[in-house]
N, C-alpha and C positions, 0 to 999 in steps of 0.2 A: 479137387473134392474126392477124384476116385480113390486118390493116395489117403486121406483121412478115414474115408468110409472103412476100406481096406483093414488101415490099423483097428480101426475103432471092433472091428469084428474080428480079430483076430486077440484084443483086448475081452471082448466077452466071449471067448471060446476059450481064452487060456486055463492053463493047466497052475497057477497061483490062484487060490482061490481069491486071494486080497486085492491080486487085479480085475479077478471077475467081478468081485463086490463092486468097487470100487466104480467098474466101467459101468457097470450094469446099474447103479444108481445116478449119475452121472445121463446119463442114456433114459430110464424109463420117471426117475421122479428128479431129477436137479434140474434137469433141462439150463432154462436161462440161468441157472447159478453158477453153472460151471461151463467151462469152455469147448470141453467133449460135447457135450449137452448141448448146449447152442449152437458147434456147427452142425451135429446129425441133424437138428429140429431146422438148420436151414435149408441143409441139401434139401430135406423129405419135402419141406414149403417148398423148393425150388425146381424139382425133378418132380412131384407128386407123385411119393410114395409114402405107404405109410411102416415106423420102425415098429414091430410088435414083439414081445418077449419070444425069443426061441427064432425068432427071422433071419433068414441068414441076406447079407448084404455081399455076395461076391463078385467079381470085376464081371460079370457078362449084366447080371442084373442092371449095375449100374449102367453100364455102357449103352445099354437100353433105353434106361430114362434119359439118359443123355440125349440122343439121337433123334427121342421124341421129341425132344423139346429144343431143338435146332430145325431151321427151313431150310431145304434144298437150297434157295438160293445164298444163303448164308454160308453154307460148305463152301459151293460153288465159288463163291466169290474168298472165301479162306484161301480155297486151292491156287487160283489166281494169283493171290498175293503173295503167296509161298512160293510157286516159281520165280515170279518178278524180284521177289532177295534173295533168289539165288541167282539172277540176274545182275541185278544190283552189285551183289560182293563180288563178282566173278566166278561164282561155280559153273552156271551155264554161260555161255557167249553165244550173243547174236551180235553181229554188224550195224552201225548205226540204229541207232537201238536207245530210245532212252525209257528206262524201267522207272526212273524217278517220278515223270509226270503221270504217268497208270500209277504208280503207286499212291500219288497225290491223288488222284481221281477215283480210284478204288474208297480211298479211305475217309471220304469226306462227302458223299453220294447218299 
């Protein structure tokens, strides 16, 4: 979503006016008609924020609502699981060791 947000504001900041037209209807009146439209109206439903004409949307912003709206334990247990495939494929080695059943158990909890 960061990557959409990203373009989608780098689309209404451009230097084509046709693409600013374009994004910027798209963004403040197409909304559900076009697909610009509909993902920015998801993230903003999804992350709660709101997109207002002249708003800028750049990667700390977002990374922000992100953060909000994830729980520590949820990290937590991301992190967890991210070591365990690296476990799993062989990047880290531990000694009898089986990462398969925590990964089963992680992910079904």
């Amino acid at each position: 979503m960061k990557r959409l947000l990203v373009f989608v504001q780098e689309c209404l900041t451009c230097d084509s006016e046709l693409v600013t037209f374009v994004s910027r209807y798209a963004v403040w009146y197409g909304r559900m008609l076009s697909p610009i439209g509909r993902n920015v109206l998801h993230c903003s439903l999804r992350y709660g924020f709101v997109v207002r004409s002249g708003s800028e949307l750049n990667c700390q912003v977002i990374r922000n609502f992100y953060w909000q709206s994830v729980s520590r334990d949820d990290v937590d247990k991301a992190r967890i699981l991210l070591e365990l495939l690296f476990v799993r494929l062989g990047n880290f080695r531990l000694s009898n060791f089986d990462a398969h059943s925590l990964i089963v158990a992680l992910c079904t909890e």
